[in-house]
PDB file with SEQRES, HELIX, SHEET and CRYST1 records, atoms N, CA, C and O in Angstrom:
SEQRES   1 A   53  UNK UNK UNK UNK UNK UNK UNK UNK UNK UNK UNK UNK UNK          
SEQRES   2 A   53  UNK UNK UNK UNK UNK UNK UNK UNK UNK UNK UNK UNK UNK          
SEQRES   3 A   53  UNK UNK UNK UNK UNK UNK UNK UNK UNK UNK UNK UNK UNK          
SEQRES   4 A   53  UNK UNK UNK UNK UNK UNK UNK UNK UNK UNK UNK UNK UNK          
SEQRES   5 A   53  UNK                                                          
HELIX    1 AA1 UNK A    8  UNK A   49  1                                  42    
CRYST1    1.000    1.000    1.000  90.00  90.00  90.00 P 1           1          
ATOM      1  N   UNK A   1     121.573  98.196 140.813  1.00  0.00           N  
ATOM      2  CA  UNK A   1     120.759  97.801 139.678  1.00  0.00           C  
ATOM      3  C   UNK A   1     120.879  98.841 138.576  1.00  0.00           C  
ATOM      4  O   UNK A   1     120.843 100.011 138.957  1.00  0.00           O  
ATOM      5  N   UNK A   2     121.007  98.626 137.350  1.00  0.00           N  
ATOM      6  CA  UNK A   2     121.237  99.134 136.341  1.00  0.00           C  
ATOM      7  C   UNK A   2     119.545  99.791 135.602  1.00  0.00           C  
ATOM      8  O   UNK A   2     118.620  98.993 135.451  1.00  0.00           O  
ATOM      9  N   UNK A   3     119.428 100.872 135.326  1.00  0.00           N  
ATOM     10  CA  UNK A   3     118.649 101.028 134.717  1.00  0.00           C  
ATOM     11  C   UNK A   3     118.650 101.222 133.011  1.00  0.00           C  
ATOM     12  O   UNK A   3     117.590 101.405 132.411  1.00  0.00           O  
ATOM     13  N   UNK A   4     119.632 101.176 132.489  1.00  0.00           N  
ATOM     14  CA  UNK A   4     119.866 101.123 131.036  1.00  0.00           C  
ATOM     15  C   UNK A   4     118.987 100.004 130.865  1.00  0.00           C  
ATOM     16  O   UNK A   4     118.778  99.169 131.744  1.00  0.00           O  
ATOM     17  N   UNK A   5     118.248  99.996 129.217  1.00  0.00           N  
ATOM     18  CA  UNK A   5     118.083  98.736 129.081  1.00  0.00           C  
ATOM     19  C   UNK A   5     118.704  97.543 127.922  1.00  0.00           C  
ATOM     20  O   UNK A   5     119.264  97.894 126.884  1.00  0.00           O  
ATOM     21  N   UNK A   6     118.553  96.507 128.200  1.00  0.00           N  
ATOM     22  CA  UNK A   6     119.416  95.518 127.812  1.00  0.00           C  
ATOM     23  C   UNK A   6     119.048  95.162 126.336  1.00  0.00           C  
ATOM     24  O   UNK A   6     117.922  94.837 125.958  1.00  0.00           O  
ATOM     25  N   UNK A   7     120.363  95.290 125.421  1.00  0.00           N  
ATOM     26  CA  UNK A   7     120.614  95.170 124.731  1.00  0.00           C  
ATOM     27  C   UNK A   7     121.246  93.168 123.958  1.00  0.00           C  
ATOM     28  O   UNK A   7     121.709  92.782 122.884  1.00  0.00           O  
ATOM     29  N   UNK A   8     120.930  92.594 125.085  1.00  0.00           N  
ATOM     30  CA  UNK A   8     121.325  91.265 124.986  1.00  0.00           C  
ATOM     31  C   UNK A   8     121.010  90.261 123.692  1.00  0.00           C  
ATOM     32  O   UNK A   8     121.564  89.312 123.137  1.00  0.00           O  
ATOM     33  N   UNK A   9     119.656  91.127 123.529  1.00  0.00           N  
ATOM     34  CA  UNK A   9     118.788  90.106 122.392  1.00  0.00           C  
ATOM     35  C   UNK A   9     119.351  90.551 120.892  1.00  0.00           C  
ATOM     36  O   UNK A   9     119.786  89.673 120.148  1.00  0.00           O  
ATOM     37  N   UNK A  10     119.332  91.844 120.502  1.00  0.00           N  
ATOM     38  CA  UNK A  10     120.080  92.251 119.412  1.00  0.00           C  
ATOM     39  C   UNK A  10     121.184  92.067 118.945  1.00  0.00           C  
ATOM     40  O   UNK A  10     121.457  91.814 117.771  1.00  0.00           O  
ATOM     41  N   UNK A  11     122.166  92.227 120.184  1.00  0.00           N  
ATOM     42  CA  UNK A  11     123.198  91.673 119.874  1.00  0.00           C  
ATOM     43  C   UNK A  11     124.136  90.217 119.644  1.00  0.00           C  
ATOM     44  O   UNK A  11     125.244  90.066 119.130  1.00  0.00           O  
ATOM     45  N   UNK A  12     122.930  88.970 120.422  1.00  0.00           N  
ATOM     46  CA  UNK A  12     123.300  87.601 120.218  1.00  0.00           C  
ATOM     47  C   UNK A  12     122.536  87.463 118.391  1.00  0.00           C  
ATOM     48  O   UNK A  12     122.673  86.430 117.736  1.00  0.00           O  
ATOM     49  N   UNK A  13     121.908  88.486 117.946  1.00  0.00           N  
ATOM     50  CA  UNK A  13     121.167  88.312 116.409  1.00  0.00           C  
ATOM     51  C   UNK A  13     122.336  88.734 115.562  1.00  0.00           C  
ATOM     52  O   UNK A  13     122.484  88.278 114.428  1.00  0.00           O  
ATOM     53  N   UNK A  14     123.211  89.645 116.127  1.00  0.00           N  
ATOM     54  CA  UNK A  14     123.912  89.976 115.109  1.00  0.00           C  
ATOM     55  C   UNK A  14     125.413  89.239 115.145  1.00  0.00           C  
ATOM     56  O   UNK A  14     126.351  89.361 114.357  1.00  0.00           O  
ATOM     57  N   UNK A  15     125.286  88.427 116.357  1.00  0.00           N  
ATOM     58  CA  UNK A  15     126.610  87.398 116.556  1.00  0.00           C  
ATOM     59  C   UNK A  15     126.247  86.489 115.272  1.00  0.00           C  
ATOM     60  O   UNK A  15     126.937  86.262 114.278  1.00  0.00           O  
ATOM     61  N   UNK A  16     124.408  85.850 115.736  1.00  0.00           N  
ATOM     62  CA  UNK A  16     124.815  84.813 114.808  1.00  0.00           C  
ATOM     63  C   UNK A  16     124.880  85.277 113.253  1.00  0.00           C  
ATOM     64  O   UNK A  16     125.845  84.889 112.595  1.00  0.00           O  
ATOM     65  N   UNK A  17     123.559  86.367 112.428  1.00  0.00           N  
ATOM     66  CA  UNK A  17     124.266  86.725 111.148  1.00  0.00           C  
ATOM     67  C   UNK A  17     125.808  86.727 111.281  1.00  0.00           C  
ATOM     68  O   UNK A  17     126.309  86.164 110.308  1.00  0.00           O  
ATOM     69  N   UNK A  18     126.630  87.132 112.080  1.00  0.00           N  
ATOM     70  CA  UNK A  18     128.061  87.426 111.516  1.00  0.00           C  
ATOM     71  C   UNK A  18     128.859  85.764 111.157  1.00  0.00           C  
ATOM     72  O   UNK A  18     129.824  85.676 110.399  1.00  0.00           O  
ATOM     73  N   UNK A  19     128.217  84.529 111.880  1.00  0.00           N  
ATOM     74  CA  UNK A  19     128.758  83.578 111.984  1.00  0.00           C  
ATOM     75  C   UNK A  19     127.808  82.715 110.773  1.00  0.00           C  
ATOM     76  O   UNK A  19     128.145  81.577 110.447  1.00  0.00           O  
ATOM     77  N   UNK A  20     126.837  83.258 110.281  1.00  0.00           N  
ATOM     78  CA  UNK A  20     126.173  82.513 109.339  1.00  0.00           C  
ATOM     79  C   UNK A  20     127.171  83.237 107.884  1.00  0.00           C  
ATOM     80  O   UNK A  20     127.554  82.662 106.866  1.00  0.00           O  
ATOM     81  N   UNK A  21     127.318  84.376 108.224  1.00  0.00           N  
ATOM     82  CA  UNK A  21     127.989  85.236 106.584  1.00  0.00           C  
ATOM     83  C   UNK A  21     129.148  84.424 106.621  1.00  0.00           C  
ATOM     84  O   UNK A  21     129.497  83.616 105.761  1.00  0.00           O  
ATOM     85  N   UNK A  22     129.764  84.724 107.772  1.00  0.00           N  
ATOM     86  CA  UNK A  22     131.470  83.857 107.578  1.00  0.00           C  
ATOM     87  C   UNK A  22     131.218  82.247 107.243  1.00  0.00           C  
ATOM     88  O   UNK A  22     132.095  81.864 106.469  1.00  0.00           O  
ATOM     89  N   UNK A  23     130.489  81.423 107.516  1.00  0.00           N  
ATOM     90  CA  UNK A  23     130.040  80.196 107.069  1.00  0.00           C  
ATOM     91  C   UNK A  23     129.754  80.122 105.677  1.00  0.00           C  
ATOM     92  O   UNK A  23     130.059  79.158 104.974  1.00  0.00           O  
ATOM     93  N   UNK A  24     129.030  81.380 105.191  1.00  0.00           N  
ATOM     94  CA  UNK A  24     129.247  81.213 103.491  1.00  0.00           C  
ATOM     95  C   UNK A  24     130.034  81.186 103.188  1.00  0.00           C  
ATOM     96  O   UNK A  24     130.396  80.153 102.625  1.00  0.00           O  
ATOM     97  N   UNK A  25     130.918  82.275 103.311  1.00  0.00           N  
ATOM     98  CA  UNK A  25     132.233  82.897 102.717  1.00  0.00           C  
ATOM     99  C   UNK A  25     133.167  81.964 102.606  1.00  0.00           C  
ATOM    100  O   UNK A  25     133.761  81.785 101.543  1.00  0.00           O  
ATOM    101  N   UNK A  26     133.399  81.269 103.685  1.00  0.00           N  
ATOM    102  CA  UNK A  26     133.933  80.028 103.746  1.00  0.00           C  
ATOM    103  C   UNK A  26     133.829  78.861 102.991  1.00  0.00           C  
ATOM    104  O   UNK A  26     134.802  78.339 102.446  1.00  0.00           O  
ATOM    105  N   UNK A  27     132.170  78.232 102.909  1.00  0.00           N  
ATOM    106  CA  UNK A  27     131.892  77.202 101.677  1.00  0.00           C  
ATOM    107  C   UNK A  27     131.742  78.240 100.189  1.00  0.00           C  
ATOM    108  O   UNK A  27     131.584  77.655  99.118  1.00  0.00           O  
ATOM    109  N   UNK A  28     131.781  79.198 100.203  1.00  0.00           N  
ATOM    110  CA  UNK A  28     131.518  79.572  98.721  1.00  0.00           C  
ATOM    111  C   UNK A  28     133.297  79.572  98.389  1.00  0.00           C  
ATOM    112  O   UNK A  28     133.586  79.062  97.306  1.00  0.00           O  
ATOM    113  N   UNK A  29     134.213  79.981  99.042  1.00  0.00           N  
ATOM    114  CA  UNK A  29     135.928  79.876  98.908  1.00  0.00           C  
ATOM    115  C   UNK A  29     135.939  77.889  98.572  1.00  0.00           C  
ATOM    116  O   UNK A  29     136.564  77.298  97.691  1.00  0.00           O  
ATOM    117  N   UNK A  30     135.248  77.451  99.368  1.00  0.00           N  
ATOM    118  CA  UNK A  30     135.647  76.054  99.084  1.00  0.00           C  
ATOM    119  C   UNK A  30     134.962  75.594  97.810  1.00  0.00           C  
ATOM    120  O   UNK A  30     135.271  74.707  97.014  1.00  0.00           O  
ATOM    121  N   UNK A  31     134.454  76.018  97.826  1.00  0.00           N  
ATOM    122  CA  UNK A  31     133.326  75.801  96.199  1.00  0.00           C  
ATOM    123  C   UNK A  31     134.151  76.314  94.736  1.00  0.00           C  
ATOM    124  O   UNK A  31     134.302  75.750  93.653  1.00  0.00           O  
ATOM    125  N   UNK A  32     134.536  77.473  95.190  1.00  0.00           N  
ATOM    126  CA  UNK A  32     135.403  78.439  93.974  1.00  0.00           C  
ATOM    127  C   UNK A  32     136.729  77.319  94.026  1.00  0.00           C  
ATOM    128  O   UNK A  32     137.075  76.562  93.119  1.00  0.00           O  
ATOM    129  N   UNK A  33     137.150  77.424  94.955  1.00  0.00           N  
ATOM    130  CA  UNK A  33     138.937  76.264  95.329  1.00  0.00           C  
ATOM    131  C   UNK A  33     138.384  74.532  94.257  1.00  0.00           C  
ATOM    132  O   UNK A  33     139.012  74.271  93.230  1.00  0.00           O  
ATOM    133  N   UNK A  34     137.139  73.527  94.765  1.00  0.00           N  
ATOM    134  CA  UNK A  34     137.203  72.700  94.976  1.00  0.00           C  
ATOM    135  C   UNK A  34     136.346  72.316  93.729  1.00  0.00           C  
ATOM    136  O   UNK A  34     136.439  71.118  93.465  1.00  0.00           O  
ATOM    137  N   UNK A  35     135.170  73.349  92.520  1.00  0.00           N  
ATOM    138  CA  UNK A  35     134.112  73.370  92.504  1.00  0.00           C  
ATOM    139  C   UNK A  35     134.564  72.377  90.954  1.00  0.00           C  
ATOM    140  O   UNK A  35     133.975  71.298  90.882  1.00  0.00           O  
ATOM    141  N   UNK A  36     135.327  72.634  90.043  1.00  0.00           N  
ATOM    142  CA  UNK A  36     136.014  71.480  89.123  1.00  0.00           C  
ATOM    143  C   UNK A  36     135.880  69.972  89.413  1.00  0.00           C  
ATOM    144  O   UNK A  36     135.427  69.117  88.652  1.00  0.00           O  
ATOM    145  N   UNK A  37     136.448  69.780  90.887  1.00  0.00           N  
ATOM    146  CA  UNK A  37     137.040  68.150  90.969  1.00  0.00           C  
ATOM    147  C   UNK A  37     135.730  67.994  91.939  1.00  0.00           C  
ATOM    148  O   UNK A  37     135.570  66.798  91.694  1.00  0.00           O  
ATOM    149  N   UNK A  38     135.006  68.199  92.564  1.00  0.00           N  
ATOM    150  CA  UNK A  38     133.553  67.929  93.221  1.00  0.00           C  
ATOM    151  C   UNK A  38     132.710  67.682  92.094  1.00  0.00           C  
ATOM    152  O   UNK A  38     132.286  66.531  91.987  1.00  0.00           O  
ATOM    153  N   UNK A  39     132.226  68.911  90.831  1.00  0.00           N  
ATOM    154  CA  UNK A  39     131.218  68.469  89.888  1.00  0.00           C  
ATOM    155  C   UNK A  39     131.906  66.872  89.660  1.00  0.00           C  
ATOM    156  O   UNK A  39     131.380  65.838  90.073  1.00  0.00           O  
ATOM    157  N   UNK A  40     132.842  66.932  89.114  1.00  0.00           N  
ATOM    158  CA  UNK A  40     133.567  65.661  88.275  1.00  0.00           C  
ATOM    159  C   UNK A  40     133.564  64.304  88.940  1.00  0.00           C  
ATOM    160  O   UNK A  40     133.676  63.225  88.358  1.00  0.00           O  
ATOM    161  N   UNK A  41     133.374  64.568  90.648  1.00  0.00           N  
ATOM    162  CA  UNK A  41     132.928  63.674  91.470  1.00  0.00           C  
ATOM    163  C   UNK A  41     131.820  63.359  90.893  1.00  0.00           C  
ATOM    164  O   UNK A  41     131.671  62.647  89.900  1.00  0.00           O  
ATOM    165  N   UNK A  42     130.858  64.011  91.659  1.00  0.00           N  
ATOM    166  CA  UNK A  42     129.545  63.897  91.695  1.00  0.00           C  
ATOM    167  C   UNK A  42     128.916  63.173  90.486  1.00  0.00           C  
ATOM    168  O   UNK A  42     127.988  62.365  90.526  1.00  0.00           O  
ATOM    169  N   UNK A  43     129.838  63.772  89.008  1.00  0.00           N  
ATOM    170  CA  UNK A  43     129.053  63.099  87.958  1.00  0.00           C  
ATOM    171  C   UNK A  43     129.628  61.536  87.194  1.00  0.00           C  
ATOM    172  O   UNK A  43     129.219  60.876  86.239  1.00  0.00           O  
ATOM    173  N   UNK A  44     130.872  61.365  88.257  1.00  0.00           N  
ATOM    174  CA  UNK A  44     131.067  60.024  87.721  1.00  0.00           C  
ATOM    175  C   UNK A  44     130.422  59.010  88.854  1.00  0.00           C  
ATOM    176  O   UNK A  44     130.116  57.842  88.610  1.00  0.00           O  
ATOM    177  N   UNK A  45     130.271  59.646  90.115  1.00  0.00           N  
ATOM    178  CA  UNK A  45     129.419  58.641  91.000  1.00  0.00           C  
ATOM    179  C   UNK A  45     128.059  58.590  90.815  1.00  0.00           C  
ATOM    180  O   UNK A  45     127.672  57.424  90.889  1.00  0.00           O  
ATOM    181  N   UNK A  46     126.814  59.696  90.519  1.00  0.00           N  
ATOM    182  CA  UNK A  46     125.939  59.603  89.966  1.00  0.00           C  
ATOM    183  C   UNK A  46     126.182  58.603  88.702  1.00  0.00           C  
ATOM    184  O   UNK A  46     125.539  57.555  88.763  1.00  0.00           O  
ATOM    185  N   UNK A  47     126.991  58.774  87.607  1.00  0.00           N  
ATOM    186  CA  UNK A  47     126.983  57.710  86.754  1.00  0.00           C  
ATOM    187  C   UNK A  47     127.680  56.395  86.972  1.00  0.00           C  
ATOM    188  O   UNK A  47     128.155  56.017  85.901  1.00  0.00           O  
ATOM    189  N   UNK A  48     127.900  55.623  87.878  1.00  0.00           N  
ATOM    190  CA  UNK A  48     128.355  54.829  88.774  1.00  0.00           C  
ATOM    191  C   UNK A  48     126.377  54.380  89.521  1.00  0.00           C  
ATOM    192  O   UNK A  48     125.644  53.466  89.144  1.00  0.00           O  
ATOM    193  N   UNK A  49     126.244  54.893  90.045  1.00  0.00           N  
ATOM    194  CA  UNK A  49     124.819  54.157  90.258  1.00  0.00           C  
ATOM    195  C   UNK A  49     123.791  54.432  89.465  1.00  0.00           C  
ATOM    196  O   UNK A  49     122.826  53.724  89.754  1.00  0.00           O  
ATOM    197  N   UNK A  50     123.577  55.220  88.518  1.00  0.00           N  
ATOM    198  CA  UNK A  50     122.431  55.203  87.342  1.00  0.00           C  
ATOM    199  C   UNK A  50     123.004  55.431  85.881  1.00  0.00           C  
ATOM    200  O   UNK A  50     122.851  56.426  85.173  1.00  0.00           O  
ATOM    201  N   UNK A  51     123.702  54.264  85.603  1.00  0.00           N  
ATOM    202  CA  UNK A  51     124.237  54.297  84.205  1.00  0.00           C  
ATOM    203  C   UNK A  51     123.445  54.732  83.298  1.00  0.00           C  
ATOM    204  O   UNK A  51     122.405  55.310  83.614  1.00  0.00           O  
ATOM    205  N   UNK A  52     123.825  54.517  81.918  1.00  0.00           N  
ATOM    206  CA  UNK A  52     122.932  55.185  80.999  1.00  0.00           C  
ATOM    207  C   UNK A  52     123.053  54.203  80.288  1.00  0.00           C  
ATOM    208  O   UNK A  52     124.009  53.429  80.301  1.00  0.00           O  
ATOM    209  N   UNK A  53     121.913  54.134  79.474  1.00  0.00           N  
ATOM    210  CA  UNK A  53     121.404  52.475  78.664  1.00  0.00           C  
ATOM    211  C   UNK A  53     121.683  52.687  77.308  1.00  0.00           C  
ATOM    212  O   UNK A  53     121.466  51.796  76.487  1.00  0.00           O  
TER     213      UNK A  53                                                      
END                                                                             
């Protein structure tokens, strides 16, 4: 039996921050790459179901 004590809980906290940062990093790269032709989506399908009178 080990008497150190366990470090288990801190370190599954800092797994997930590391997997939440890389999840930004990731959609903010796709945002910077994509963020032109998405607005240009968005605002001809928004104007596609609420035209303007």
């Amino acid at each position: 039996m080990s008497r150190l004590p366990s470090n288990r809980g801190r370190q599954s906290f800092i797994e997930y921050a590391l997997i939440i940062i890389l999840f930004a990093i990731v959609m903010l790269a796709i945002l910077l790459i994509l963020g032109d032709d998405l607005r240009t989506f968005i605002n001809d399908l928004l104007q596609a179901w609420f035209p303007v009178r």
